[in-house]
KOLVOPA-498994 format. One record per residue (C-alpha): residue in three letters; z, x, y. Coordinates in steps of 0.2 Angstrom, whole numbers, plus 5000, padded with zeros to 4 digits. Last residue first. Example, Ala and Ser with C-alpha at 12.3 -4.5 7.8 and 13.67 -1.06 7.14 Angstrom:
2
SER503650684995ALA503950624978
end
This chain:
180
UNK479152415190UNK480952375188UNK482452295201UNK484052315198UNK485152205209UNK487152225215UNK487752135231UNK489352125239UNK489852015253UNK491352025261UNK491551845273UNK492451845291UNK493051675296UNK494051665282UNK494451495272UNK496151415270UNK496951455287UNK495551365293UNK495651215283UNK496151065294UNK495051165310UNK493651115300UNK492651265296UNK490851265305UNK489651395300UNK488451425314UNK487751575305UNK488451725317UNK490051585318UNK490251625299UNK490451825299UNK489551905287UNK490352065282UNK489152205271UNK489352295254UNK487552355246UNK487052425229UNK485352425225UNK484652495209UNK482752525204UNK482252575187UNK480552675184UNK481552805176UNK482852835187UNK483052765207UNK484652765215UNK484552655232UNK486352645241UNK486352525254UNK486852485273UNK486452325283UNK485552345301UNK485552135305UNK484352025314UNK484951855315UNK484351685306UNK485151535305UNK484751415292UNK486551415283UNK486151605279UNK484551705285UNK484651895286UNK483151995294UNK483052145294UNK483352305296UNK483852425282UNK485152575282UNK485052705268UNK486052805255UNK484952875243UNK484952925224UNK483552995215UNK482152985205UNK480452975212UNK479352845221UNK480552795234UNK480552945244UNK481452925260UNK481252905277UNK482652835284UNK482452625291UNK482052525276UNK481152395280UNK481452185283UNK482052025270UNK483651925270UNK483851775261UNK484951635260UNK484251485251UNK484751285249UNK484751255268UNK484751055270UNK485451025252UNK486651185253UNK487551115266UNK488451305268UNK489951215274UNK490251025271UNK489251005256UNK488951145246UNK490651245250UNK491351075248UNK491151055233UNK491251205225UNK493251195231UNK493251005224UNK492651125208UNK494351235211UNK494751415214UNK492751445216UNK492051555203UNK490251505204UNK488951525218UNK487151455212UNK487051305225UNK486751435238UNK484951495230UNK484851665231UNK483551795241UNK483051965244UNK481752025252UNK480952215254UNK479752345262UNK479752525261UNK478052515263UNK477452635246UNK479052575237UNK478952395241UNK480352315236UNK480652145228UNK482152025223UNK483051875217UNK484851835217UNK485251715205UNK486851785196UNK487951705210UNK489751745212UNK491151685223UNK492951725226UNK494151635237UNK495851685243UNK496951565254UNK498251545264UNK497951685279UNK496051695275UNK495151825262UNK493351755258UNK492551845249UNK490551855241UNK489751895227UNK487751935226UNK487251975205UNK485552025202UNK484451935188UNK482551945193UNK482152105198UNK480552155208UNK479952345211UNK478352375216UNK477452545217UNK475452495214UNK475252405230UNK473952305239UNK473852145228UNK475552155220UNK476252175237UNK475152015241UNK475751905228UNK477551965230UNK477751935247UNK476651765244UNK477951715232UNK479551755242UNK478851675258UNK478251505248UNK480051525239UNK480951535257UNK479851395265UNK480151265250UNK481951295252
end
């Protein structure tokens, strides 16, 4: 954790340094969906943190795992946490890179792009292209991405117990307005 919030703050100390078009944004919302044979589970986290360079067409985003709520039980939580995510050995996922298209992000508009990065979840780390929708207006950034993680990418184990409980393929949406 202490690597992911030393990355995050040296990103933004140093964008803040060199740049005058930075977007950061505090409160996003990152959900996730896991739709298996015997189970449904929803999750949100309000935590998502993030920053975008508009002059590099730079980002990261990141979220604490311990942060998801909505679970179809707290012994659900629970486990997520502790068996799965171990969210005390790898307490943030994160995924940070460029924005491939060549766009303008210093006026309004609205653009749909790919970014490449890389994503980090459950410690692992892979290079991912992830689409997203950018609409700048007024000095207000919003993202809007959907995406599929799939949990053996991350070395996710699900006890073979529960996997009819709990997808091997994840839907993951995420929504962050970020401002000057």
């Amino acid at each position: 954790m202490r690597k992911a919030l030393l990355f995050f703050f040296l990103l933004v100390v140093k964008a803040t340094v060199f740049s005058q078009n930075l977007y950061v944004g505090n409160h996003g919302s990152i959900k996730f969906r896991s739709e298996a044979r015997q189970e449904l589970i929803d999750a949100t986290s309000e935590k998502l943190k993030s920053i975008i360079d508009a002059d590099k067409k730079t980002f990261a985003f990141s979220v604490p795992i311990s942060s998801f709520t909505g679970f179809n039980a707290e012994l659900q939580r629970e486990h997520f946490n502790e068996k799965y995510m171990e969210s005390s050995k790898f307490p943030t996922a994160f995924f940070k890179g460029k924005i491939i298209e060549d766009v303008d992000l210093k006026k309004n508009g609205t653009w749909d792009v790919r970014t490449k990065g890389i994503l980090s979840i459950h410690g692992v780390e892979q290079e991912r292209i992830i689409k997203a929708t950018i609409i700048i207006r007024n000095g207000v950034l919003t993202v809007t991405s959907k995406f599929n993680v799939l949990l053996k990418d991350h070395q996710i184990k699900v006890p073979r117990v529960v996997h009819e409980k709990i997808a091997t393929e994840i839907f993951v949406d995420v929504n962050a307005e970020l401002k000057k």
